[in-house]
N, C-alpha and C positions, 0 to 999 in steps of 0.2 A: 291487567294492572292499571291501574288510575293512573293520571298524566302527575300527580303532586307527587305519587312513591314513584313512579322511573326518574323524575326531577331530581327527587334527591337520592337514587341511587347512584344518576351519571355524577350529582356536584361527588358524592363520597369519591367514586373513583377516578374522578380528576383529580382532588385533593393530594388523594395515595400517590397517584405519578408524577403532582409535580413536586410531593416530598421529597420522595424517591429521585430525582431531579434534583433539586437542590441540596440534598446531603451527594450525590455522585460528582459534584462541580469539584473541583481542585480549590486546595486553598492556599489564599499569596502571605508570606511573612511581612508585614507591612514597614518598611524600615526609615526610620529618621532622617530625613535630606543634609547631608550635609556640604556647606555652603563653602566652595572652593574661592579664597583670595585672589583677586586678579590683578598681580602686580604691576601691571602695566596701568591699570586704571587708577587707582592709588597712590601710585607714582613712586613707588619704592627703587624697583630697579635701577630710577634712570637719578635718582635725588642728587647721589653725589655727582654724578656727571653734570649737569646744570649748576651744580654748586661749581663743580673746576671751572667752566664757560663763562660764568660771570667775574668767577677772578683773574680772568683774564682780561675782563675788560676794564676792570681797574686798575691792574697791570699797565695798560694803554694806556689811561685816563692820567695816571701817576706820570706816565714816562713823558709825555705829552706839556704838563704842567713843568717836572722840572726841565725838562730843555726850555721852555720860555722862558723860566729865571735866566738861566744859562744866556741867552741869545741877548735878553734886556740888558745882562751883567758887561757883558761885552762889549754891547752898543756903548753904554756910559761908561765906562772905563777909557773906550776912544776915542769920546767927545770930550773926556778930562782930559785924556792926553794930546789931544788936538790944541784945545787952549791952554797949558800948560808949554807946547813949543812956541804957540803967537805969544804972547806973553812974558814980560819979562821976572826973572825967579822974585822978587820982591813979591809979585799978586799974586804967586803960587799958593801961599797957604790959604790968601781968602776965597781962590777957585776950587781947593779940593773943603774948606769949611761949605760953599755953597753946596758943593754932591755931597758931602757926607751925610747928610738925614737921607737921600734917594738911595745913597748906596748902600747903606744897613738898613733900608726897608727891604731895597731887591736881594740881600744877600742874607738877611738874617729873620725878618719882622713875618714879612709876607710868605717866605718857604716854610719857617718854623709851625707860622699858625696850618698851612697846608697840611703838612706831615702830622700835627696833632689833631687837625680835624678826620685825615684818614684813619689815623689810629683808632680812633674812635663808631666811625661811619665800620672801616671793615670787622672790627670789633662786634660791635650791632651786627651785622653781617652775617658772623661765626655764629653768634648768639640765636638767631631767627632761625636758620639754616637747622643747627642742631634739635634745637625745640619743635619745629616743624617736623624732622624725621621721628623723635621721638612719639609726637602726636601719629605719624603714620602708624609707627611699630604699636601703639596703643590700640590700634585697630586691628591692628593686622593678626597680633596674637591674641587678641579678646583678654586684656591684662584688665584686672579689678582697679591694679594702682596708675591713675594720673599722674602725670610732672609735676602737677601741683600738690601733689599730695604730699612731697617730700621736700625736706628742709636746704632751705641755701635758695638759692638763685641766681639765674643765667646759665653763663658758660658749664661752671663746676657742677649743679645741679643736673643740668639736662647731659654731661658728662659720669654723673651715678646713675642717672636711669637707665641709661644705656649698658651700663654696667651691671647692674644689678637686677636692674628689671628683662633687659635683652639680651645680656652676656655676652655682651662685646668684650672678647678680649684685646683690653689696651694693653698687655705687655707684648705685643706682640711690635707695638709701634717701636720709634727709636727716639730721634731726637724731637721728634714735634710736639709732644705733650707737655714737658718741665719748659719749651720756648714758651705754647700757648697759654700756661699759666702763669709764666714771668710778666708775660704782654699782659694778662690781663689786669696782673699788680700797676701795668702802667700806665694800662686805660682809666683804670679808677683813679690815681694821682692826677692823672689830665683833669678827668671831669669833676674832682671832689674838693682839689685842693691846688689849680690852676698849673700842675707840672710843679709842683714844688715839691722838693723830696726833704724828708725825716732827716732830722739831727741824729737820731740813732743810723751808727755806722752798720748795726748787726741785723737793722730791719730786712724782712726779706726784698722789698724793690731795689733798695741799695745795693746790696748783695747782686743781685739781678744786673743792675745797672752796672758796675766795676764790673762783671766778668762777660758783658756783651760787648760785640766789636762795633756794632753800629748807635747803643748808647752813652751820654756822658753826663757827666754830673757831681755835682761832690754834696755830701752831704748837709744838709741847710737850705742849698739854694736851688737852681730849677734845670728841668734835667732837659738835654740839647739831645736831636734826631740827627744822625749823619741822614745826607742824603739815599745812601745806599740803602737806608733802612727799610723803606717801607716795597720793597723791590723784593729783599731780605722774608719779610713778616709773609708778601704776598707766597713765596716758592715756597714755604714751611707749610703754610694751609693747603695750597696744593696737594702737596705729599702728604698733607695728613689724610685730605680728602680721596685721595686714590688707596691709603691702606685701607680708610672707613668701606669704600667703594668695595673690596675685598671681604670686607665681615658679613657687608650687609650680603653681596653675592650668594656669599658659601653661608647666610641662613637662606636666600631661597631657595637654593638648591635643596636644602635637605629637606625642609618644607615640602617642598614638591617632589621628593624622594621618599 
């Protein structure tokens, strides 16, 4: 035989065996990766916990500010009453006319704007805090609909997405949801309309206002913050933020169930 036909009788019968070879290989079903959420990276698990941790330090921040009213209010109260005994009652009235613009700024000017700048600052707060988890959950369930995509805004809005889009059940909460939307009839009066509440008595912040124990107000004119208030506003987020801390928990459980 010629060396060209054994050439191509070996290439034929290598061909056949390494057919025969690669039809005998096992074949792999090849499947789709599917990409596991890591809630720690993402920062889901821990969201509401960090949210509690920082209202606690405005907790402090708060409790810190009013005992320095407090300690100021005292000091000049005893330096009135100190010149009030060296003094005889004739110059009485013109020593408590000189404290009185000091002592309704420390008692009433300088606490009041306090208390309505917090209402405000932890307002913002609640506001960021929610919109940010919802941006998490937007990730996390691979949802088509953004926060932005639905109507309203802030608090209430990023309060229906959660709702509708996550299925957070809020009946489950108690009292903190009809406070945090009372509060936020009172942050908008703050910022829109300098604390001045509605001649209508039937408005909902009025309404609001008469049946809260730490606000006051009468309709027309501008609504006052007891001190206890914002102490009050703080322990209500709180506990909202620890039932939230429970919904969001029991979806990652079942996620990862």
């Amino acid at each position: 035989m010629e060396y060209g036909a054994a050439h191509r009788g070996s290439a034929s019968v290598y061909m056949r065996m390494r057919t025969i070879k690669m039809l005998a290989r096992p074949t792999f079903e090849i499947k789709e990766r599917v990409e596991v959420v890591d809630f720690f990276v993402n920062g889901l698990c821990i969201h509401c916990h960090l949210a509690k941790n920082e209202l606690m330090d405005f907790t402090q921040f708060n409790h810190e500010v009013e005992e320095s009213w407090k300690e100021k209010d005292s000091k000049l109260q005893e330096e009135v009453g100190q010149l009030l005994e060296k003094y005889p009652e004739k110059h009485h009235e013109d020593i408590v006319d000189t404290y009185s613009w000091e002592l309704h700024l420390n008692q009433s000017k300088y606490p009041g704007l306090h208390r309505e700048s917090l209402v405000i600052t932890i307002f913002n707060f609640l506001e960021h805090q929610l919109n940010n988890l919802c941006a998490i959950f937007y990730e996390s369930i691979d949802s088509k609909l953004k926060l932005n995509d639905l109507h309203g805004s802030g608090v209430e809005r990023a309060l229906l997405y959660l709702t509708k889009v996550v299925k957070i059940d809020f009946s489950k909460f108690g009292y903190e949801l009809p406070i945090i939307k009372g509060l936020n009839l009172v942050r908008n009066l703050i910022v829109h309309n300098g604390g001045g509440l509605p001649e209508d008595p039937r408005s909902k912040v009025n309404k609001f206002v008469q049946g809260s124990e730490y606000l006051f107000g009468v309709e027309g004119g501008s609504i006052k913050i007891h001190p206890e208030f914002i102490g009050f506003f703080l322990k209500v987020l709180e506990s909202f933020f620890e039932k939230l801390d429970l919904e969001v928990q029991s979806y990652i459980q079942s996620y990862n169930g």
